[in-house]
N, C-alpha and C positions, 0 to 999 in steps of 0.2 A: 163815921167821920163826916163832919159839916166841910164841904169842898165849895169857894166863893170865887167868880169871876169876878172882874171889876175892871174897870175902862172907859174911853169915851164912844159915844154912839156909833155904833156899826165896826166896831174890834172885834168882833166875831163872837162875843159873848156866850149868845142864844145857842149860834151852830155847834160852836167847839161844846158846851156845857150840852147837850145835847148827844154830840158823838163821844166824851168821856162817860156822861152817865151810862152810856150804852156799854163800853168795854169794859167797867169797874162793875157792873152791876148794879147800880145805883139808881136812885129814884133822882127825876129833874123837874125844876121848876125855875120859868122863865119871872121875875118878880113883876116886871108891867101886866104879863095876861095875867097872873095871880091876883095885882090891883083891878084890872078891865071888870076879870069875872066877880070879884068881890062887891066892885061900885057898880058893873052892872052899862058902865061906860068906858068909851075908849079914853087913852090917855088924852090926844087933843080935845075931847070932849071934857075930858074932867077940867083941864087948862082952863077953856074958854068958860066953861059955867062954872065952874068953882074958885079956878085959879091954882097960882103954883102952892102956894104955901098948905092948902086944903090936900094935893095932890102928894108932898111932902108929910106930912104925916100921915099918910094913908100909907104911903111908900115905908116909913121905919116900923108903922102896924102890921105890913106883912113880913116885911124883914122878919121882924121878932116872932110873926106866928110858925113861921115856915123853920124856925132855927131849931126849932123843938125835935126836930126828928133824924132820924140817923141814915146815912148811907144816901146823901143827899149830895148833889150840885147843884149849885142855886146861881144863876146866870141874875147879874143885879142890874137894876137902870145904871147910865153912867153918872145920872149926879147922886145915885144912893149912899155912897160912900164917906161924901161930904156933907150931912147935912147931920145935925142933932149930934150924937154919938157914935151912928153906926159904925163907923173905922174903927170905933174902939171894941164896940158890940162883936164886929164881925171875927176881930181880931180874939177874941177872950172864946169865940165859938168854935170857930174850923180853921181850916187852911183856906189861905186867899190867893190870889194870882192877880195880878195888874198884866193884862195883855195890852203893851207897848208899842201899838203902831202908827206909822207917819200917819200926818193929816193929811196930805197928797194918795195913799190909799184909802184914806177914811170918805175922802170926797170923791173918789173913782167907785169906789162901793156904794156910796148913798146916791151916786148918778145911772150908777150898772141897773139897782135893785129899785130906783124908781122910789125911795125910803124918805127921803127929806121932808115930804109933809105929812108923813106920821110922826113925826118928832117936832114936838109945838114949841121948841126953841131954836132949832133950825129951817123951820115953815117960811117958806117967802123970800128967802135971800137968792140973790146971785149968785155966782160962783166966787167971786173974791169976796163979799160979803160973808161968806157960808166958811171963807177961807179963816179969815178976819175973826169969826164967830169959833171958832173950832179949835186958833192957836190960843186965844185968847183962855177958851175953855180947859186947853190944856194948861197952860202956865197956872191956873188956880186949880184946878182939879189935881195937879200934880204932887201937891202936898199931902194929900190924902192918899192916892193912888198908891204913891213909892213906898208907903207903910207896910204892904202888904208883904206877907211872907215871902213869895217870888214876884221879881218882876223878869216876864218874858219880853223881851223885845224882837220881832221881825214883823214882815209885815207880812209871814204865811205861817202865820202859828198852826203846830200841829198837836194833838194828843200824846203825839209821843217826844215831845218836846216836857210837858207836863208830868207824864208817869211815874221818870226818875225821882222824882220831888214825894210825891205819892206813895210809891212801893217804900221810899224811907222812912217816913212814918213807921 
């Protein structure tokens, strides 16, 4: 089974898709390193010399290469969801999860972890700016998101929060 996180930046994606691929026995894959090592570039690198739209179909080309395989959790960028097909791609492939948490922890996390300018859409802002940038991303991101098979909402998601959803299958 294809297992997909999905969310906006710093929702714990990476971590949690990480600690379930671990207790399920499963293989992970984070899709931005999967893009970084493919292009060879980091994400704000690829931004600034290529741009987003270049950076977006690199993005649903590893989506798609990665889906191929079994016994996977695949931790997505936050605007992977939204762009071309994927929601529907991802949807037709595994189980998906939207982890639903405030922006008020999303912006405590990306100040804890020092994260804001690896992420070339959140690069450079203030904090109400970053605020500003975050609810806004959420209110259009949200129509993609809530497609997904589960949506957890807290803002301390845990693996075993997830399983139940899982072991059903």
């Amino acid at each position: 089974m294809l297992i997909y996180l999905i969310g906006l930046p710093s929702s714990g994606k990476s971590t949690l898709g990480k600690e379930l691929a671990s207790a399920l026995s499963y293989d992970y894959i984070d899709l931005d390193q999967k893009i970084e090592e493919s292009e060879q570039m980091t994400i704000p690198e690829i931004f600034a010399q290529k741009g987003e739209n270049y950076f977006r179909e690199a993005e649903k080309k590893a989506l798609h290469q990665c889906s191929n395989r079994l016994r996977l959790v695949i931790a997505t960028g936050g605007g992977a969801p939204c762009f071309f097909d994927n929601m529907d791609f991802i949807l037709t492939k595994g189980m998906s999860f939207y982890l639903n948490i405030t922006v008020d922890e999303i912006i405590e996390r990306l100040n804890k972890a020092q994260a804001q300018d690896n992420r070339p859409l959140l690069a450079g802002k203030n904090k109400e700016q970053l605020r500003q940038e975050l609810v806004e991303k959420k209110e259009i991101r949200s129509q993609h998101y809530l497609r997904a098979d589960h949506c957890i909402e807290s803002n301390n998601i845990s693996i075993e929060m997830l399983l139940p959803y899982i072991q059903k299958k």
